[in-house]
C-alpha positions in Angstrom: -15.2 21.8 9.5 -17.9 20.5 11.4 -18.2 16.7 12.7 -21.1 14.9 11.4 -20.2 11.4 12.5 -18.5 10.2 15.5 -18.2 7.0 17.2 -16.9 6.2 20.1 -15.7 2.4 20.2 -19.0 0.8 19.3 -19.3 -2.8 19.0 -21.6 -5.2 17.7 -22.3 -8.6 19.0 -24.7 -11.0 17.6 -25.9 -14.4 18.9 -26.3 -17.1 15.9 -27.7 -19.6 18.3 -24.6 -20.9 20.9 -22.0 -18.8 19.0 -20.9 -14.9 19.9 -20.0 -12.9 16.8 -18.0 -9.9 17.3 -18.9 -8.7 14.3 -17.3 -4.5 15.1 -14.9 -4.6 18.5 -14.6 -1.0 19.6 -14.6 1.4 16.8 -14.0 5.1 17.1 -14.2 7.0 14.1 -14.8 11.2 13.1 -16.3 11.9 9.9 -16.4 15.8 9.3 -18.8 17.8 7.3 -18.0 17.4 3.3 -15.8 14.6 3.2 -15.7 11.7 0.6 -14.6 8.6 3.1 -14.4 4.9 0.8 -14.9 1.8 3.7 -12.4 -1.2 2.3 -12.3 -4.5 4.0 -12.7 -8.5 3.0 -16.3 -10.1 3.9 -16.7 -10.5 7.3 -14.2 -7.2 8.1 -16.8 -5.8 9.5 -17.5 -2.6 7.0 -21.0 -3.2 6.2 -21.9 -4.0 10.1 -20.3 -0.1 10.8 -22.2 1.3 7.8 -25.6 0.1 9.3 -24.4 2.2 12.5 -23.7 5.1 10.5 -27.0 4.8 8.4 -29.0 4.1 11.7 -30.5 0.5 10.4 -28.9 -0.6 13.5 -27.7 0.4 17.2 -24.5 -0.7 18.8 -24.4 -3.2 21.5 -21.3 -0.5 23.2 -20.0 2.6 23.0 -21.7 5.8 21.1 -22.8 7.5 18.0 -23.3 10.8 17.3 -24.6 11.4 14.1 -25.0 15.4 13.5 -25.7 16.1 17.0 -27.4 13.8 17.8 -26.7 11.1 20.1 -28.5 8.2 18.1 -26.6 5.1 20.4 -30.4 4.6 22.3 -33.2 5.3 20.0 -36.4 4.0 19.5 -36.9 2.6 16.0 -39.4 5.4 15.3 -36.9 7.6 16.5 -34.0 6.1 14.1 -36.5 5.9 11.4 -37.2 9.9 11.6 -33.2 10.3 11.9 -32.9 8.2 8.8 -35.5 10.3 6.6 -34.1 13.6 7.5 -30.4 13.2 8.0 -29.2 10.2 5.7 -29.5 9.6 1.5 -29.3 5.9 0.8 -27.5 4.5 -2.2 -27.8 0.6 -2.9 -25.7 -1.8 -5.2 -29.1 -3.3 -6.5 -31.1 0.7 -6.9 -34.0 -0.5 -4.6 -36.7 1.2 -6.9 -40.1 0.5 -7.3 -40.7 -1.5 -10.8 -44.0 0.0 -11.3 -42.8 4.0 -10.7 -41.6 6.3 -13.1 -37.8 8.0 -12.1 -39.9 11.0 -10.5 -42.2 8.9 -8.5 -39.5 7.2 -7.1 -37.2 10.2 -6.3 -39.8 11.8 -4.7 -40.9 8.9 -2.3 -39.1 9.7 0.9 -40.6 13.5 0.3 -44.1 11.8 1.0 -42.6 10.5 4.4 -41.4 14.2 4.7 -44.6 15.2 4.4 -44.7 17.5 1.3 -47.4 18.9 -1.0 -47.7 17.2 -4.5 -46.3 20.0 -6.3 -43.2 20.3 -3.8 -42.2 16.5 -4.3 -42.8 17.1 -8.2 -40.8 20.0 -8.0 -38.2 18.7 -5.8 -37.7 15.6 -7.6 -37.6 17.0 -10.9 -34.4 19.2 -9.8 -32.8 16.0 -8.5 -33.1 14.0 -11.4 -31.6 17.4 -13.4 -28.5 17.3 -11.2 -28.0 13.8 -12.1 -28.7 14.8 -15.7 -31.6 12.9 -16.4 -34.6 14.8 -16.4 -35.7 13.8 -19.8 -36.2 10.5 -18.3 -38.9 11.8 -15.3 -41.3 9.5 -16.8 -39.8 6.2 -17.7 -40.2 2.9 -15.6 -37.0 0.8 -14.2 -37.4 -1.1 -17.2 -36.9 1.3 -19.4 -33.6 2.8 -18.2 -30.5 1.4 -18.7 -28.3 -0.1 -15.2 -26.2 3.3 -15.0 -29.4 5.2 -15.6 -31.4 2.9 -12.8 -28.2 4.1 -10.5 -28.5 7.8 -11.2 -32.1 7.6 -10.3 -31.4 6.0 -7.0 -29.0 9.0 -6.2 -31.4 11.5 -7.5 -33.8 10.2 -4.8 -31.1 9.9 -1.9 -30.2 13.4 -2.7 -33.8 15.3 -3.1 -34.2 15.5 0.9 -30.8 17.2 1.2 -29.6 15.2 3.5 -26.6 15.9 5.8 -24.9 12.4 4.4 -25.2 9.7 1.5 -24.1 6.7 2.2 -23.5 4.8 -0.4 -23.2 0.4 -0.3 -21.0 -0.9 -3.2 -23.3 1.6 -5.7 -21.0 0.1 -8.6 -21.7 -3.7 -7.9 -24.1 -4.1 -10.7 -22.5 -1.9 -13.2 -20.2 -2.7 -16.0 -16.5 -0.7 -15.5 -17.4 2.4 -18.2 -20.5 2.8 -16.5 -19.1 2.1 -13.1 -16.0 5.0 -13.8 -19.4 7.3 -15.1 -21.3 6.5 -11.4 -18.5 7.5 -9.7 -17.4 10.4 -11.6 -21.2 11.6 -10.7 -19.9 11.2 -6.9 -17.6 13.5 -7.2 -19.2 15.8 -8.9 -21.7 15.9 -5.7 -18.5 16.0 -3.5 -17.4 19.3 -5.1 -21.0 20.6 -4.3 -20.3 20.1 -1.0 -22.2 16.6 -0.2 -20.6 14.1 2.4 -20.2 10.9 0.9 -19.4 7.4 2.6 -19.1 4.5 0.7 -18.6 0.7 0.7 -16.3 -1.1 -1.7 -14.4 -4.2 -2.5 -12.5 -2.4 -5.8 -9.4 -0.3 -5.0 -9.9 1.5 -8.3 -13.5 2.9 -6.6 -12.0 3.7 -3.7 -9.3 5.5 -4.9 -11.7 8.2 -6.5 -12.7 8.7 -2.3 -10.5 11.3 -0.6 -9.7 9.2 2.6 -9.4 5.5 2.9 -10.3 3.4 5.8 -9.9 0.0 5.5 -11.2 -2.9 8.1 -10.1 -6.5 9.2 -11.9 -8.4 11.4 -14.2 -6.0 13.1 -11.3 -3.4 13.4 -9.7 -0.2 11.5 -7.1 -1.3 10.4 -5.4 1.3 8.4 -7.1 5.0 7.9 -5.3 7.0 5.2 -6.1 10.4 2.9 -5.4 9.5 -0.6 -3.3 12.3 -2.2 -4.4 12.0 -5.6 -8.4 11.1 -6.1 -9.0 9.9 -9.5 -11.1 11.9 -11.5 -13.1 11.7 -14.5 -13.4 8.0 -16.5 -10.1 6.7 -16.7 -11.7 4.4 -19.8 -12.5 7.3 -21.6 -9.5 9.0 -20.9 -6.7 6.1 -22.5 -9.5 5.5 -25.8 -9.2 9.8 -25.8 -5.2 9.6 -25.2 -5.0 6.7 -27.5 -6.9 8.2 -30.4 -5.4 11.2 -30.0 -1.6 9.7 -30.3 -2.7 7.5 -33.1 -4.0 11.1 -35.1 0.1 12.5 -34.1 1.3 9.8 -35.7 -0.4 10.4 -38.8 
């Protein structure tokens, strides 16, 4: 398979006035083409920091990044910003839509960046929000959806450029567990399509639906591990299913 992300120790250093914080020391990471990678760490390990790298919101202050090709280590911020439109899908723990947009304006937003024709970012977005099953909902507000459906439209509109990766930051913060264990089963769902996910989480039980595991301590990788057996599906569901269907045996 083909790498999409590689680092080559990067670091990041930031000055808070007369203190140095070494916020990533030398990380060197490969992320190939269609993999589902879950970032683990405590605050301050250092996860988020690397997932600005990968999503090009920031540059390293050492080493390299190669994001599809592309050596992105000493871009411009116009150049990062183009890199970001046309290579990376954004998921956010609080959606990040506009409250006054319907579910297609918003999906089709970074299309306008893209420069497409009305009728292509209608068109586009429309298909987007039908892979994440809500296309009867094209036309309701923020308000009017429900957290979990808020969250579908945010990946509908990380997805509708096609990007080469979606990076996802703790996309289940905000969400009860049943609707959290529906969120992610929607990941996966992508993953089998073929998407490359990467995504940040503090819950094990996220992570473990995630193929590889890489967890982080204090600016490091500390442990970077495949998981053998992904969960799948909505493991809530699944016991309530299990449950009623031994209680019906019984009888």
């Amino acid at each position: 398979m083909k790498t999409v992300i590689s680092t080559n120790n990067i670091s990041r250093i930031y000055q808070m006035g007369s203190e140095t914080i070494r916020a990533l020391k030398s990380v060197t990471i490969e992320i190939k083409q269609g993999e589902y990678v879950s970032f683990m760490g405590p605050s301050g390990s250092g996860k988020s920091t690397l997932m600005n790298m990968i999503g090009c919101l920031d540059t390293p202050s050492g080493g390299t990044y190669v994001l599809n090709g592309h050596d992105v280590s000493d871009m411009t911020e116009n150049e990062l910003a183009e890199i970001r439109n046309k290579e990376i899908g954004f998921v956010f723990q609080t959606f990040n839509l506009l409250p006054r947009a319907t579910s297609l304006e918003n999906v089709a937003l970074p299309l306008i960046y893209a420069g497409y024709s009305k009728s292509e970012r209608d068109e586009r977005a429309m298909a987007a929000l039908a892979g994440v099953g809500l296309a009867d909902r094209a036309h309701h507000k923020p308000n009017e959806l429900s957290g979990g459906q808020r969250q579908r439209v945010a990946i509908a509109r990380a997805l509708v450029n096609n990007p080469s990766i979606i990076l996802a930051d703790e996309p289940t913060g905000n969400l009860d567990s049943k609707t959290s264990y529906d969120i992610m089963d929607l990941f996966a769902n992508l993953h089998d399509k073929g998407n490359t996910i990467i995504m940040v989480t503090h819950e094990d039980d996220i992570a473990h639906y995630t193929h590889r595991i890489v967890r982080m301590r204090d600016g490091l990788i500390e442990t970077d591990s495949i998981n053998p057996n992904p969960t799948r599906g909505n493991p809530m569901k699944q016991a309530a299913e299990a449950a009623a269907k031994a209680e019906a045996e019984a009888h």
